[in-house]
N, C-alpha and C positions, 0 to 999 in steps of 0.2 A: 504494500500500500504506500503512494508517496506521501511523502508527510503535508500536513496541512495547520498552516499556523494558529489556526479559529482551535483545532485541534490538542490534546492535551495527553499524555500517557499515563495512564493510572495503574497499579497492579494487582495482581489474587497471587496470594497467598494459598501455596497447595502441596502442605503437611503432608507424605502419606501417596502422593502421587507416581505413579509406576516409572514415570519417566524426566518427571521435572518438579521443581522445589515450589515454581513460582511462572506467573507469566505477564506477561504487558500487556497493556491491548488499548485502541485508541478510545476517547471520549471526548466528547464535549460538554464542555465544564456551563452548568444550569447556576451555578452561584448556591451558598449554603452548603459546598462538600457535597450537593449533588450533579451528578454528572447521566449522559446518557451515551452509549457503549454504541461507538461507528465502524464498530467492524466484527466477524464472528469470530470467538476466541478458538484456538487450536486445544485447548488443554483441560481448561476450568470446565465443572457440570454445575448447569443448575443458572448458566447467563446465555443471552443472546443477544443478537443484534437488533438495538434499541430500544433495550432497558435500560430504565432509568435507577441510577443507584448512587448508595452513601458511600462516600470514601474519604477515609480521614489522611491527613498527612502524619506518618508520626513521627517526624522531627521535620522542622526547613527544610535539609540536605535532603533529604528521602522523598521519592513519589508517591502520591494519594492510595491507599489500601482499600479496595473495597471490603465492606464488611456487611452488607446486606443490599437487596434489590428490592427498591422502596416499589417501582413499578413495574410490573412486565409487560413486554411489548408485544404478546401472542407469538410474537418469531421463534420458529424451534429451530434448534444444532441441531445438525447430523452429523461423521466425520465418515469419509472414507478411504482405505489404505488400498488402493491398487496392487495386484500381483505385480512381482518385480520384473517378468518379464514381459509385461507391456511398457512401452515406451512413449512418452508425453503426446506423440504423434499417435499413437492408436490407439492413446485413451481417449484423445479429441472426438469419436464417435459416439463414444459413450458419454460424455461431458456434455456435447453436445445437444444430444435428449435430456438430459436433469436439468441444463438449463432452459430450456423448450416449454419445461414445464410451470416454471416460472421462478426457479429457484436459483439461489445467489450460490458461488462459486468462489471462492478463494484458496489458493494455494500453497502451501506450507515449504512443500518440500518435491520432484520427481514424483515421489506416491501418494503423497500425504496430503487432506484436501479437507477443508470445511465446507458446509453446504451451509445454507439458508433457508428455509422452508417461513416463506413470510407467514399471514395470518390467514388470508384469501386461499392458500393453494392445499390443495386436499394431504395435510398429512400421511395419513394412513396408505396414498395411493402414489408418493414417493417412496415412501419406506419399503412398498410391495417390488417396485421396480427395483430397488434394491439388494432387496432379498433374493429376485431371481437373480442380477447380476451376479451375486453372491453363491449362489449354489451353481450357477457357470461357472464359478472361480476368476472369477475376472476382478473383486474387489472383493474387503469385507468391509463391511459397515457399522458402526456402534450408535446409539440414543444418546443425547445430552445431558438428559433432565437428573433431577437433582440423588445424587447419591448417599449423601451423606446429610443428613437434617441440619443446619446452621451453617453448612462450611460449601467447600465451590470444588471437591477433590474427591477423587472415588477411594475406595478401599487401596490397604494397600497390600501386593500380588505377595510379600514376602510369607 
């Protein structure tokens, strides 16, 4: 995502998380340590793209911590990891229908891919496209939503 100066970096905090401590992720700052979340996050469960949420500083030096999600914006995460042996070029077919369908797209990494499933767009009927992709073997797929009651971080695998 290029950076945008209106825009602001706030972080989650994720205790416990299989692969990372913590993440970034953009927002635009509402004033009051409320901010609302401009991009979908790769890592945190339980946020989406444009939620509105509280984030404290805790110190000067340090960026804003979210510490709950005062509003939810109906957007759900998806996340999906690509088989390694398709390559950027012959995931574009498949990308290509998820975004078709009305769904936002952002890219992590080669595999690794967050989706956006807004409020308008029938849930349950990306997920299905999904799951068959999935039992093709062409990606697997995981749900956002919240794992852990208070906190933005799934169990942890150990």
């Amino acid at each position: 995502m290029e950076e945008d100066p209106k825009l602001t970096k706030i972080v989650i905090d994720l205790p416990g998380h299989w692969s990372v401590s913590g993440e970034g992720i953009w927002a635009k700052s509402l004033g009051d340590d409320l901010y609302q979340i401009d991009n979908i996050p790769f890592h945190a469960y339980g946020l989406n793209l444009g939620d509105i949420v509280k984030a404290i500083e805790p110190s000067p030096e340090l960026k804003p911590q979210v510490i709950e999600v005062i509003k939810p914006s109906g957007h759900r995460t998806l996340r999906i990891i690509f088989g390694k042996n398709f390559t950027e070029e012959e995931q574009i077919l498949y990308l290509n229908g998820i975004k078709a369908m009305g769904v936002g797209v952002e890219r992590n990494n080669h595999i690794f891919l967050a989706l956006d499933v807004p409020p308008e767009i029938d849930y349950q009927f990306v997920c299905n496209y999904l799951s068959e992709l999935q039992k093709d073997n062409v990606l697997e797929y995981e749900t956002c939503e919240v794992r852990i009651p208070g906190t933005f971080t799934c169990e942890d695998d150990d």
